[in-house]
C-alpha positions in Angstrom: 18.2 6.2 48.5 16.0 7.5 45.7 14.2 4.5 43.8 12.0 6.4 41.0 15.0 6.1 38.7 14.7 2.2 39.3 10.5 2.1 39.1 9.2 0.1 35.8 7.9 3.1 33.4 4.4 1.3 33.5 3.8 1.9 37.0 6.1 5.3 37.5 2.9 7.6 36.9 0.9 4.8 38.4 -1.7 6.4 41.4 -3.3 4.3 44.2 -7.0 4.4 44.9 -7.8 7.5 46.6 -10.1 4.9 49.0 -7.5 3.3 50.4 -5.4 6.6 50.5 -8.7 7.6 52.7 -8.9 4.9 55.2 -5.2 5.9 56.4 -6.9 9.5 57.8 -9.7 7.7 59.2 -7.8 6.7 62.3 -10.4 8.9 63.9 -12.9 6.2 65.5 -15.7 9.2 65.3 -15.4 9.2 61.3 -18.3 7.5 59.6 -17.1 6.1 56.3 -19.5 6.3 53.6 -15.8 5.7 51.1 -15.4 1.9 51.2 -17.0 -1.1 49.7 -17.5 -3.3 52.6 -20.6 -5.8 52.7 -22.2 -5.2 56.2 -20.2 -7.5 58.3 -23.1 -7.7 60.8 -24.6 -10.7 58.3 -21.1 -12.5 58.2 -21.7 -15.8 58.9 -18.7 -16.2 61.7 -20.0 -18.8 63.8 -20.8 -20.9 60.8 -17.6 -20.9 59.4 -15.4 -21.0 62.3 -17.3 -24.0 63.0 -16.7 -25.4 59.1 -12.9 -24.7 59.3 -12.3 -26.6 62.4 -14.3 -29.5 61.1 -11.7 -29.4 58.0 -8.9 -28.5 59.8 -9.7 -31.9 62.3 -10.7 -34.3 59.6 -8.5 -33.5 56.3 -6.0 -30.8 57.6 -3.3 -32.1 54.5 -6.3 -31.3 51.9 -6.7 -28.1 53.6 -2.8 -26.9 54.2 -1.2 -28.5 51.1 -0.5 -27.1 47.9 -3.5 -27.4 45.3 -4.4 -27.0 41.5 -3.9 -24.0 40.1 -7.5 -23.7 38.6 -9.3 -24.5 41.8 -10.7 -27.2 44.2 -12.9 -29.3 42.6 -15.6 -28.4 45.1 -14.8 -24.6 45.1 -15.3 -25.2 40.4 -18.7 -26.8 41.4 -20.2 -24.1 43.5 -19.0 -21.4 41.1 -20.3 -23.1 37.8 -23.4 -23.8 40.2 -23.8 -19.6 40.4 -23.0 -19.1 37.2 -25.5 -21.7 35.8 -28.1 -19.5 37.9 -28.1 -16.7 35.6 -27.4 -19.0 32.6 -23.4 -17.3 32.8 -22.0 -21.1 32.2 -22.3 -23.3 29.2 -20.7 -26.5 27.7 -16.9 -25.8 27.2 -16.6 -22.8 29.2 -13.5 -22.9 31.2 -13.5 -22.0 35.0 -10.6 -20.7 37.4 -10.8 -19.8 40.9 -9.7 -16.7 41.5 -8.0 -14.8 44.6 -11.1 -12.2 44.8 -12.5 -11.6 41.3 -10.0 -8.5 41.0 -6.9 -11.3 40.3 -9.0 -12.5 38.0 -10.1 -9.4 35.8 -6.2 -8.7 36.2 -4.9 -12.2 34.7 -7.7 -11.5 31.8 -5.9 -8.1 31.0 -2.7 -9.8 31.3 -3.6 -12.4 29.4 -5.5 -10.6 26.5 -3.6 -7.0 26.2 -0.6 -5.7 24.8 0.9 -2.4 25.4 -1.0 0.0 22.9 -4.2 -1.7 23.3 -6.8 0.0 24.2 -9.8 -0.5 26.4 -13.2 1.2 26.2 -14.4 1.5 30.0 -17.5 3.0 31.3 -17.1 6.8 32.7 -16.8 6.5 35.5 -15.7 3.2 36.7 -13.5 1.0 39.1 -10.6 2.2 40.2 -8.9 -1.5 40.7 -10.1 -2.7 36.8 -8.7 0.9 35.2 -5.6 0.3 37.0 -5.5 -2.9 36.1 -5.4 -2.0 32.3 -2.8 1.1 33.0 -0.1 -1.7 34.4 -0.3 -3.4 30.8 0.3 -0.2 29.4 -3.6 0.3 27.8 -5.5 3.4 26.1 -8.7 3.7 28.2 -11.3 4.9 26.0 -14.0 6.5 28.4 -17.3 6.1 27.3 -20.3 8.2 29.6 -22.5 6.1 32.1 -26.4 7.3 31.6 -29.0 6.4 33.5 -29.5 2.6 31.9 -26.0 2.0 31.4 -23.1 2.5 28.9 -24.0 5.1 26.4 -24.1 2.7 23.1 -24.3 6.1 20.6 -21.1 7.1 22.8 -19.8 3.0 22.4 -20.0 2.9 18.5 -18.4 6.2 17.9 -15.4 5.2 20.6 -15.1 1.9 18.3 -15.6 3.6 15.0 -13.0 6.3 16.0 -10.2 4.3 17.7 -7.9 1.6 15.7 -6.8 -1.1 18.1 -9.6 -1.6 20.9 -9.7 -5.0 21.9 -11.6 -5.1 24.6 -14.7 -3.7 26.8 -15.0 -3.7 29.7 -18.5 -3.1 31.6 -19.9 -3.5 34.8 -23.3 -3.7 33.8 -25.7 -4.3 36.7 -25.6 -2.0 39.9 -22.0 -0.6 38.3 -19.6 0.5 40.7 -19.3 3.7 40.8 -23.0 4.8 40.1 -25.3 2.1 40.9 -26.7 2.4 37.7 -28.2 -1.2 35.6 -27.9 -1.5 31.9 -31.0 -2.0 30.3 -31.8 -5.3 28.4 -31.9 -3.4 24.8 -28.6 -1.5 25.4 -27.0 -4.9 26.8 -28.0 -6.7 22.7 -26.5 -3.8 21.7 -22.9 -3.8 23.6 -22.8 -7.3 21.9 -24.0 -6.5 18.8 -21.5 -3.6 18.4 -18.8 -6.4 19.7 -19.4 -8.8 17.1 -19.5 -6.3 14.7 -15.9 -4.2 15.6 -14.4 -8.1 16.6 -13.8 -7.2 20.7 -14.2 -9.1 23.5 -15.9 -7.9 26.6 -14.9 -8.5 29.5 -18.3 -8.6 32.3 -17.6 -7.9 36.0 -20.2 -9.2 38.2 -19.9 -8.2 41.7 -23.0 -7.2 42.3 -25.7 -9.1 40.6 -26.7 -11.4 43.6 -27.8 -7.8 45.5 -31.3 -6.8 43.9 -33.5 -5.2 46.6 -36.1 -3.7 43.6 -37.0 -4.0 40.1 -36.7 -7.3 37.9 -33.5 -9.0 37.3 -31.3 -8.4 33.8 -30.0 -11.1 32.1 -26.4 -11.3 32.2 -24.5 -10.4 29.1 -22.6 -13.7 29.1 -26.4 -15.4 29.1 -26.6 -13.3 26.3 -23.8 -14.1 24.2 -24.1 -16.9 21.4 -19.9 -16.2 20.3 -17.7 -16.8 23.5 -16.7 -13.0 23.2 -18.1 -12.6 27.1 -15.6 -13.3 29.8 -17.6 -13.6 32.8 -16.0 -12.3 36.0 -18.0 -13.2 39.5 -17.3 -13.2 43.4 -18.4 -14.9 46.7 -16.7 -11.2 48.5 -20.2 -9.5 48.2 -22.5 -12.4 49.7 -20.1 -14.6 52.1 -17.1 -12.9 52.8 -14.8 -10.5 50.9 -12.1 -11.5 53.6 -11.5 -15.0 52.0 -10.9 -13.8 48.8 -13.3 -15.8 46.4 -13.9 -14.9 42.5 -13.6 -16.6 39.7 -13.6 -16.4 36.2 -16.1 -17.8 33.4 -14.5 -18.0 29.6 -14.0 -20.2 26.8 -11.5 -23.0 27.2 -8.2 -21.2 25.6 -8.7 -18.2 27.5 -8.8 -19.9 31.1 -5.9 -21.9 30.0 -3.9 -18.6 29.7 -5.3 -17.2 32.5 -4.4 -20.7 34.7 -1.2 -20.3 33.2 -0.3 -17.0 34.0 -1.9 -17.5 38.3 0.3 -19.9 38.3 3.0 -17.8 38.0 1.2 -15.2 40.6 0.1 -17.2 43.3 0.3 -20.3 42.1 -3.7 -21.0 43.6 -6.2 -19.5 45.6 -5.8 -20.6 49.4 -7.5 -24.3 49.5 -8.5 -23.5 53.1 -11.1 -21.0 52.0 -12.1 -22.8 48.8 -13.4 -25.8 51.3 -14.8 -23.6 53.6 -16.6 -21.7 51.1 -17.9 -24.9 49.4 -18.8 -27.1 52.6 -20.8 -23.2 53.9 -22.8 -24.0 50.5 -23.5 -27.5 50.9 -25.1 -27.0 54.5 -26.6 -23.7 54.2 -29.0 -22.1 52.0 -26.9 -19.5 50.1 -29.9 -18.1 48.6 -31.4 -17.5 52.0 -28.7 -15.9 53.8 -28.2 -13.6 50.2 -32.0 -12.8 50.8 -30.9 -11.5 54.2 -28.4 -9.2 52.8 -30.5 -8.1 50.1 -33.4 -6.9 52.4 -30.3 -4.9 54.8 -29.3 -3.3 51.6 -32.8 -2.3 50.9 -33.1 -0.8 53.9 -30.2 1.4 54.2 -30.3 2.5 50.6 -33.8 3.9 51.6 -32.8 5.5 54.7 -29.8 7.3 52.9 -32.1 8.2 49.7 -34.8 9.4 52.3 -32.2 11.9 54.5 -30.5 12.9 50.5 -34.0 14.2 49.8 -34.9 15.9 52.9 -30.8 17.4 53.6 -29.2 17.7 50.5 -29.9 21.3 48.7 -32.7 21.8 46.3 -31.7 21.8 42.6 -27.8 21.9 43.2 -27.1 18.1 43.6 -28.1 15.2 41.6 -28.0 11.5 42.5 -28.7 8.1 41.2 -31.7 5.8 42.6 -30.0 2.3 42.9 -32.2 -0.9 42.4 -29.6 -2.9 44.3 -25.6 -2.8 45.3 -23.9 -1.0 47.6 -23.2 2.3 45.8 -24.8 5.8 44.4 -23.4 8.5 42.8 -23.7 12.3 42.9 -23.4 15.4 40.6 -23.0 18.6 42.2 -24.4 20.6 39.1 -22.9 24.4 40.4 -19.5 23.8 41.1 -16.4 22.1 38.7 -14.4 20.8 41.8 -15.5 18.9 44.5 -12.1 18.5 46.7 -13.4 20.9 48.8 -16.9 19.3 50.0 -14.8 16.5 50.3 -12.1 17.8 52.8 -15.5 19.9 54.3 -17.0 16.3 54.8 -13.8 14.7 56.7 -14.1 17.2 59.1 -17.4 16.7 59.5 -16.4 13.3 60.5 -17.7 11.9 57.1 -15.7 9.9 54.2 -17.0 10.3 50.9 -15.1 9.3 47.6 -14.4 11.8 44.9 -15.6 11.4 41.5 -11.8 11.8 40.3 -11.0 8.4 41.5 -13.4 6.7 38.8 -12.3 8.5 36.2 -10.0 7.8 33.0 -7.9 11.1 33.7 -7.8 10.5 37.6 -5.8 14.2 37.3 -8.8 16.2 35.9 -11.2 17.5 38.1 -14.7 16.3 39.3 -17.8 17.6 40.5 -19.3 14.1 41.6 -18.9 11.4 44.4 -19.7 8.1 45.4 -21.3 7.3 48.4 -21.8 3.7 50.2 -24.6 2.2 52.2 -23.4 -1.3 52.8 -21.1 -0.6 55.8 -22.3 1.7 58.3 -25.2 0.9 60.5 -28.9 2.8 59.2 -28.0 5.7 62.1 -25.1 6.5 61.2 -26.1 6.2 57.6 -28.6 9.1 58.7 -26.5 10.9 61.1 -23.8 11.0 57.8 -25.8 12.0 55.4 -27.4 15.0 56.9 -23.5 16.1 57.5 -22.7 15.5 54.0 -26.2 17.8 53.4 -24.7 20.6 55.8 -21.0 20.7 53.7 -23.2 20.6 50.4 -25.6 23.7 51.9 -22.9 25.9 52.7 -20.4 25.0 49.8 -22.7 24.7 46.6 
C-alpha cells in the first residue's frame, strides 16, 4: 500500500536527523562514533540509582507506578527550580513543567506559541530536533549566522527588520549545539534588547550550561530578562542521565499553563518513577560534585581531540571552533563546497562524523562543515579517530 497520499502536508517533506539515520550503518562494532550526543556513560551513576529505585519501588511502589500530575512531582518541580535558581533562571511567578527530556518541552512551547506562517529566527546552524520541531507547526526559519561569540546581532536586527511575522527566537546561547560556540555577555543585552524592541519572545535552550571546563560563566539570558519574554528550557540528560528523560521548562505562568495543557494531551506526564529517582539522587548526593566530575572528563577529551586536530588535520584547509565547555565542535573545510564525500571517506575509515547539512535551515543545500563529538568515545579512540578523520581531510581537501 502506498501511504504518502495519506501523510499530513506538514510532515510530507519532513526529513529525519541525518544522526540517527547514521547510527543504523554503524552496526559495525569497529566504527568509532564521533556523530552522537551521548554524555560519557562511564560517569553514570548506575549503582546509585539502581539502588534509589529499589528503595522506591519497596517503600511507595503506588507513588512510583501510578498516574501523576501533569506538571510534575512535586519533588522533581523543587530540584528543577533549585537549578534554575542557580543561575538566577527562576523568579517569583514563573511557571514550571517537567518535561519528557527538554526536547518535549521546546516542542510544547512551539506548539503552544506558533501558528502556521510564523516564523522563527534560529541560529545558522543549529539543532536538528528544535528546527524540526518549528517545521511540524508549519514555521519560516529565518537563519541568522553563528560567529565566534554567538548569534550575529547585525545579522538578528536586519532578519527582524526584514521579516513581518517573527514571533519568536530561538538560541542556544552557551556551548550551542552545533558549534560549541558561547554568546558573549554584550551580544546576549542585545538579543533582548532587539526582543523588546521587535515584541518576540525567545525561547533559551539550556543543555549545556552545567558543562564549563574553561573560561568564566555567562549569565543566562533568562537571568537577564526584566519582561518575561525568556522561556527557559533546561535538562538533567547532560549531567544524570539522558536515558530517564528529564527537562523542564521555566516561563511565566500563562505560558506553562498552555504548555501543561497541551502534555497533557501528549503524554499526559513525565514517568513518576524517574522524577523520584532523579530527586531522591539529588537529595543524597552532591549533584555539583558528580557534575565536577563530568566537567573535568570533558575537559580532557576536548583537549586530546583539539591536540590530534592540530597536529593531523591539514595546514590552512580546515577551520574549527575551540569550545570552553559542551560536548561539541564544529569544522569548516574552507577548499571544497561539499563535504558528503569526507563524510562517506570517514565511515570507511571506521569514523562517524555529522555533516554540516543536518544543522542547517535548507537541510537540501550543500555544506562544507561538520560536527564532531567528544563526550562519548573513550580519550584513545578519540585520538585514534581523529587522526583518521585528519587522513580523509589530507587526501580529499
Amino acid at each position: 500500500m502506498e501511504y504518502t497520499e495519506f501523510f499530513a502536508d506538514r510532515v510530507r517533506n519532513m526529513k529525519g536527523s541525518a544522526i540517527r539515520e547514521m547510527f543504523k550503518r554503524m552496526a559495525d562494532p569497529e566504527i568509532i562514533s564521533l556523530a552522537g550526543g551521548n554524555p560519557a556513560s562511564e560517569l553514570f551513576p548506575g549503582e546509585e540509582l539502581a539502588e534509589i529505585a529499589g528503595d522506591i519501588l519497596r517503600e511507595n511502589p503506588t507513588l512510583a507506578l501510578q498516574y501523576g500530575t501533569t506538571d510534575g512531582h512535586p519533588r522533581m518541580k523543587e530540584c528543577a527550580v533549585k537549578r534554575a535558581e542557580k543561575v538566577n533562571s527562576y523568579r517569583s511567578g514563573d511557571g514550571v513543567i517537567i518535561t519528557t527530556g527538554a526536547n518535549q518541552g521546546i516542542d510544547l512551547a512551539a506548539k503552544a506559541l506558533l501558528n502556521k506562517g510564523d516564523k522563527v529566527i534560529v541560529e545558522s546552524p543549529s539543532f536538528i530536533g528544535s528546527l524540526n520541531a518549528f517545521r511540524t507547526y508549519e514555521c519560516e526559519l529565518v537563519g541568522v549566522e553563528v560567529e565566534s561569540d554567538g548569534m550575529s546581532m547585525d545579522g538578528l536586527e536586519k532578519a527582524l527588520k526584514n521579516n513581518s511575522g517573527v514571533k519568536m527566537i530561538y538560541t542556544i546561547p552557551t556551548f550551542q549545539n552545533p558549534t560549541g560556540v558561547t554568546m558573549s555577555l554584550e551580544k546576549r543585552r542585545k538579543m533582548l534588547e532587539l526582543a523588546a524592541k521587535y515584541n518576540v519572545l525567545i525561547l533559551e535552550d539550556n543543555p549545556y550550561g552545567d558543562l564549563r571546563f574553561s573560561g568564566s560563566d555567562v549569565p543566562t539570558l533568562k537571568s537577564l530578562d526584566n519582561e518575561g519574554r525568556v522561556i527557559y528550557a533546561g535538562s538533567f540528560s547532560k549531567i544524570l542521565s539522558p536515558g530517564m528523560r528529564l527537562g523542564y521548562i521555566i516561563a511565566a505562568g500563562a505560558v506553562c499553563e498552555k504548555i501543561e495543557i497541551l502534555k497533557q494531551v501528549n503524554d499526559v506526564h513525565t514517568p513518576v518513577l524517574t522524577q523520584l529517582m532523579c530527586a531522591e539522587f539529588m537529595k543524597r548526593y552532591n549533584i555539583d560534585e558528580y557534575i565536577e566530575r563530568n566537567r573535568r572528563l570533558y575537559g580532557e577529551k576536548c583537549r586530546i581531540m583539539l591536540e590530534t586536530m592540530e597536529s593531523c588535520f591539514p595546514k590552512g584547509k580546515v577551520e574549527w571552533t575551540v569550545p570552553q565547555g559542551g560536548i561539541f565542535l564544529w569544522c569548516k573545510c574552507l577548499t571544497i563546497e561539499d563535504i558528503t564525500p569526507v563524510v562517506n571517506g570517514c565511515l570507511e575509515e571506521k569514523v562517524a562524523i555529522v555533516p554540516g547539512s543536518n544543522f542547517a535551515v535548507d537541510m537540501s543545500a550543500p555544506s562544507n562543515q561538520f560536527r564532531m563529538n567528544y563526550s562519548s568515545a573513550t580519550p584513545e579512540k578519540i585520538k585514534t579517530a581523529v587522526e583518521r578523520v585528519g587522513r580523509v581531510l589530507s587526501a580529499l581537501l
